[in-house]
N, C-alpha and C positions, 0 to 999 in steps of 0.2 A: 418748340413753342414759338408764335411770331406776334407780332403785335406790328402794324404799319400805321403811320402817323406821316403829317408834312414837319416842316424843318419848324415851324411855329409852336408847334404844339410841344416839341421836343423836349424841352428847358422842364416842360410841370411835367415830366413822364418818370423822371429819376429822382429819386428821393437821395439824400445826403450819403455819401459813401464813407465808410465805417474806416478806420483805423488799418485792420486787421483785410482791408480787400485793395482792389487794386482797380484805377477807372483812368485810361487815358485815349485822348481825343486827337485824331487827324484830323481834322475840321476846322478852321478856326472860328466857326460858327457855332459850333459845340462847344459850352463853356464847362461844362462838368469834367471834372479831371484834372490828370496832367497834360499839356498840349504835346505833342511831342513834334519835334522838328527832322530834318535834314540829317541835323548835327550827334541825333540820339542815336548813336551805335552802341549795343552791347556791349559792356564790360563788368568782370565778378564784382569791381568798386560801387558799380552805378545799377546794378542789380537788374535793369532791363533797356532795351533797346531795339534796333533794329539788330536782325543777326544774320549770318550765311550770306548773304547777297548785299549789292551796293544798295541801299536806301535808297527809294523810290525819291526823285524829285518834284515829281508832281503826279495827282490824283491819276487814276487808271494805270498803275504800274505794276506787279505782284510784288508782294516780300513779306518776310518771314520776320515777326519782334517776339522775344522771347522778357519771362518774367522769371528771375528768382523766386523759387518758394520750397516750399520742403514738399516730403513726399505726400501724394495721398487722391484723393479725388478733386476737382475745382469744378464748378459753376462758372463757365463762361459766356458773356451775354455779348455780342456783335452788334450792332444798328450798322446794317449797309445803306449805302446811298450816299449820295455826295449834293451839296449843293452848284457845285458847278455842273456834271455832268450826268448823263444817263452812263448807270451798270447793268453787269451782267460778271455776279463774285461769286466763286466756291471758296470755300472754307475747309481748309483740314489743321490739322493739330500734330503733333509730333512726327514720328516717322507717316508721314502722308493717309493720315486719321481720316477718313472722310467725314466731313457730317452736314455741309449743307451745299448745292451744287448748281449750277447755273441760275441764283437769283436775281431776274432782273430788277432794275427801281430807274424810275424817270429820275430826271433834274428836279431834287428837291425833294425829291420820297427817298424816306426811310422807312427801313424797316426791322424792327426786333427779335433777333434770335436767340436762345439759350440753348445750352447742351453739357453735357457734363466730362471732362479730359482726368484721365487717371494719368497723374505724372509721377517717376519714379526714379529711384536708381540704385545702384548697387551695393548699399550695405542694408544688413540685414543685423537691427539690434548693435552694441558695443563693438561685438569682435567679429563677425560674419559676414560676406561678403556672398554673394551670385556669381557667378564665375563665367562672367562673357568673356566672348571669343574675341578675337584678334581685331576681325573685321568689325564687330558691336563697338567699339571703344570711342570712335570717330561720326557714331550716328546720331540722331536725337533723341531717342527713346532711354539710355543708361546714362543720365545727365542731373546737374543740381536744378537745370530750369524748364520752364513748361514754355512751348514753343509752338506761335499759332501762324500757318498760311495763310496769307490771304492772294489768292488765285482768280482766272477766271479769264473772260476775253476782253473783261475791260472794269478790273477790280474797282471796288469804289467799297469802303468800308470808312465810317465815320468816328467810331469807337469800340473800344474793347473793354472788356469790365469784368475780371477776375477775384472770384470770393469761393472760401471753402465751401464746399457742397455741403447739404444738410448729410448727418452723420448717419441717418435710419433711410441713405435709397440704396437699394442693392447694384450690390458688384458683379458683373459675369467675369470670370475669370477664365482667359482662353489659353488652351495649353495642347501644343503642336509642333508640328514642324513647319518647311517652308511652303506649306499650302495653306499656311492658315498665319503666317508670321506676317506684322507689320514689314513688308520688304519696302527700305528703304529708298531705292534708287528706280526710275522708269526703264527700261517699259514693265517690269517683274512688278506684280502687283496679288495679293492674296486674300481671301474671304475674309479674314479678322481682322482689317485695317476697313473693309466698306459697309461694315454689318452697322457701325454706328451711326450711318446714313439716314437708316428705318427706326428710330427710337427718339423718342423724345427726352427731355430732363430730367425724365422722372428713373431714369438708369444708368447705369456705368460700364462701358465696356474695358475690360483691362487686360490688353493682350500681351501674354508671356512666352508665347511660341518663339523659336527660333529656326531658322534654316538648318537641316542636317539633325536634327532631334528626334531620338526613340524617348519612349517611355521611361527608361533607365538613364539615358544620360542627361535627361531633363531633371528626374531628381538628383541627378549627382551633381551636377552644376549650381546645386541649390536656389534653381527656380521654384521649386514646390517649396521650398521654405521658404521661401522670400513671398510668395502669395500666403502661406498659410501666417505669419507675424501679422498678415494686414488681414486676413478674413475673418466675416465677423457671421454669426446668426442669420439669416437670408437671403444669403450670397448664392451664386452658381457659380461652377467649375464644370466647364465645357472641357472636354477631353478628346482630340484626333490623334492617334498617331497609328502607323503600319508600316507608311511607304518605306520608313529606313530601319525600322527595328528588324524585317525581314532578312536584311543582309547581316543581319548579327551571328557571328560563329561563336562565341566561347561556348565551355563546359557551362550547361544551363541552359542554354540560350533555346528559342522558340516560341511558339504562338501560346502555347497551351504550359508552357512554363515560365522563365522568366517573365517575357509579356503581358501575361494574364496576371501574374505575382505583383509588376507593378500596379496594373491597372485597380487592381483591390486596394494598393496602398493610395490610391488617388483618393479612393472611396473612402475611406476607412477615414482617411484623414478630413476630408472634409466633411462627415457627419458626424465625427465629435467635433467638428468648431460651429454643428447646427447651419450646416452649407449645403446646399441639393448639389450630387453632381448628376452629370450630363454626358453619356458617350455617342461622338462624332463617328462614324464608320470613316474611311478614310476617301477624300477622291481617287476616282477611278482614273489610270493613266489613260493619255491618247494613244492605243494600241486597236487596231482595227484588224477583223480577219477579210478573209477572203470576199466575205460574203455583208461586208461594211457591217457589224454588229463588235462591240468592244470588246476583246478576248480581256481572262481575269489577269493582273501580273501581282496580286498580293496575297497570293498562296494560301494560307490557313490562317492570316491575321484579321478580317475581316471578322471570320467566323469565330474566334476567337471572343473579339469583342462581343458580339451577342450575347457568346455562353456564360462571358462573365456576368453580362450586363441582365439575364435571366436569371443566375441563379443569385444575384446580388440585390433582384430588384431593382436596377438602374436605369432610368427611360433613357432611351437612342432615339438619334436620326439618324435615317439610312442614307445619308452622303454618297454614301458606295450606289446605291440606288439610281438617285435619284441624278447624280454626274454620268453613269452610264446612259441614263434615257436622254440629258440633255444633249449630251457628244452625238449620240446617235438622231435623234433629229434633228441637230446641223448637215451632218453628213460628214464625211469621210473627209475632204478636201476643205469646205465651209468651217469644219470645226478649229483649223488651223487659227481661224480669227478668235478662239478666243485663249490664245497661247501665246507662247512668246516666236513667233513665226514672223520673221522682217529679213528683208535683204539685205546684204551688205550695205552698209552707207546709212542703214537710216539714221543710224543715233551717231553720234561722236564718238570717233576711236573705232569703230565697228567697222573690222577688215573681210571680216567673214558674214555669214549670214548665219541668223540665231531661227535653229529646229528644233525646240524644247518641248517634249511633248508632257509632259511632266506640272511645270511650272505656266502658270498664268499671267494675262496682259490686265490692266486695268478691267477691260471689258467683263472676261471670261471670269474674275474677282469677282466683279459687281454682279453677275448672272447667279453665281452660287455662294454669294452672302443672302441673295433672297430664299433663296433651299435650303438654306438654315434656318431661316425666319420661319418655311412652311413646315419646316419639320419641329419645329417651338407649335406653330400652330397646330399641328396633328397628335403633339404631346398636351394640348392645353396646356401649356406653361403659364402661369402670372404672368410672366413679361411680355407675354402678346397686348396685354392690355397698357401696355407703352409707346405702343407704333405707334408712328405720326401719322396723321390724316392721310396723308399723300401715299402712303403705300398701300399697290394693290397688288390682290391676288396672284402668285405665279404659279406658272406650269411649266417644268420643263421639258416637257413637250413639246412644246411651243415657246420658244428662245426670243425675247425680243431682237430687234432689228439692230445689227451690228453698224450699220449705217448711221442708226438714230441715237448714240450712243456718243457723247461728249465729253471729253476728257482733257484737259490744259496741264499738260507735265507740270512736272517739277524741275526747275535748272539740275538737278542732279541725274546723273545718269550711268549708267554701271553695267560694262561689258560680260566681267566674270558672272558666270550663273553662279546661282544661291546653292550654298552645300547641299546634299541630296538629291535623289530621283525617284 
């Protein structure tokens, strides 16, 4: 949602901030709030501040302020624009959340954003915990505070204004591996960290994917329990996984056993808490044959998914689908852009050159978060009628232009590939 305004009008645009929310202002033109300075670094005492990176000392700088708050969904409202200079800001939210992305504003225009950030962390009730991994521990997503970017080529954000979300807007609840997980570090980027791009505030995306995650060791990690203590009556639970459950040997193990066994406990559970769920077919890897068409590498798990998703009643998009057709009208060599394919030296620390045919760049992200969206749209889903104006129709078919595709990292940056293939 936006609302633009000059710097005059600003002052009668916010009504008094409550107690119980949170409004502070980079501006010092902006008198609503807390001003915050230089000096406001983060700490558990001081409950928010600037965090991760040195404090911006002057306006057009990126950086990350985070807020103490407990777990749950926020309404967060931005006004970009500076009064000293012209922008041009993205905005993300925890592990590199997209949700609004090269907005320009003159010297003196502001402009009004809302969007809603699910922030979380690792206990689950009195005695129950989630059980992230090694690498999770140090990122921003399993933490006590909610943590917003402000990015771009030449940021300019005037305030920020955090309040609980109204308690009746539904949650999508995204549950995966590392094609769909928030990856926290550039250039690895994944559909369930850009999908919050296309939606407005009337929605919550809450993604619990992790890198390296089947069906089974998703609930054993008690991620499905930790979404299902917070899922309420009109929520979704989007479900992908294949790429790793495939390589699972024990006694049990299989598409049309174990796999299919979890995939009904996804169901089962979230239709007694009055939740729709949602099954994702898996992306399709970058494997090409001879004759440039994407040979299959996920054996009987695809289909698998289906025959639960039929005989359970459960709407799918076909991912598997519709990533095939997009790989294939890139082409064979063209498709590399939208993966993690870079020569040595582009990123720091980076001695070798990364051929990941598997995992995605920003780019290749943002291509097939809208394949989600069209496959919401071919389901009639409710949640279509949340997209923001600004998004149009895709085909992937027809890939937009890798050229015209703008993206300003994040200081963080991370050699190891993400567990899985």
């Amino acid at each position: 949602m936006k609302r633009i305004f000059t710097l005059c009008a600003f002052a009668a645009s916010f009504v008094a901030v409550s107690a119980q929310n949170y409004q502070f202002s980079f501006d010092k033109k902006v008198k609503e709030g807390t001003l915050v300075v230089a000096d406001d670094v983060y700490s558990d005492s001081k409950g928010y501040g600037y965090d991760f990176i040195e404090a911006p000392q002057s306006v057009g700088k990126p950086f990350f302020f985070s807020v103490a708050v407990p777990d749950g969904n926020y309404k967060v409202t931005v006004v970009l624009g500076s009064s000293k200079i012209k922008g041009i800001t993205t905005v993300r939210a925890e592990s590199r959340r997209l949700f609004l992305e090269n907005v320009p504003t003159k010297k003196g225009e502001f402009k009004i954003y809302s969007f809603i950030v699910n922030k979380r962390n690792t206990k689950i009730g009195d005695n129950d915990r989630v059980k992230i991994k090694k690498r999770e521990e140090s990122k921003l997503n399993w933490d006590d505070k909610l943590t917003i970017e402000i990015n771009g080529d030449v940021p300019a954000c005037a305030s920020i204004r955090i309040e609980p979300a109204d308690a009746k807007i539904p949650t999508v609840w995204l549950c995966g591996n590392s094609t769909v997980v928030d990856q926290d570090n550039e250039p690895w980027a994944s559909w369930g960290q850009m999908i919050p791009r296309w939606f407005d505030d009337r929605v919550c995306f809450a993604n619990y994917a992790e890198s390296g995650e089947t069906a089974s060791t998703f609930i054993a990690a008690n991620r499905l329990k930790k979404i299902l203590s917070l899922m309420k009556s009109g929520d979704y639970i989007f479900i992908e996984f294949g790429h790793n459950d495939q390589k699972q040997k024990f006694a049990g193990a299989g598409a049309y056993y174990n796999f299919a066994t979890c995939l009904k406990t996804f169901v089962d559970e979230a239709r007694k808490r009055g939740a729709v769920p949602v099954f994702v077919t898996p992306t399709q890897r970058r494997s090409f044959d001879s004759n440039g068409k994407i040979q299959e590498t996920h054996a009987d798990y695809p289909d698998a998914m289906r025959w639960v998703a039929k005989r359970e009643g459960v709407q799918l998009i076909e991912l598997h689908d519709m990533t095939r057709t997009f790989y294939e009208a890139m082409g064979v060599e063209p498709s590399k852009q939208a993966f993690v394919h870079y020569p040595a030296g582009t990123y720091p620390g980076q001695t070798t050159a990364f051929a990941d045919n598997t995992h995605f760049n920003p780019y290749g992200a943002y291509e097939i978060s809208k394949m989600v969206v069209e496959g919401m749209k071919q389901l009639n889903l409710p949640l279509i009628e949340y997209l923001r104006d600004d998004y149009k129709t895709f085909n992937p078919a027809t890939p937009d232009s890798r050229d015209e595709f703008h993206w300003n990292d994040s200081p963080f940056t991370e050699i190891a590939k993400p567990d899985g293939n």
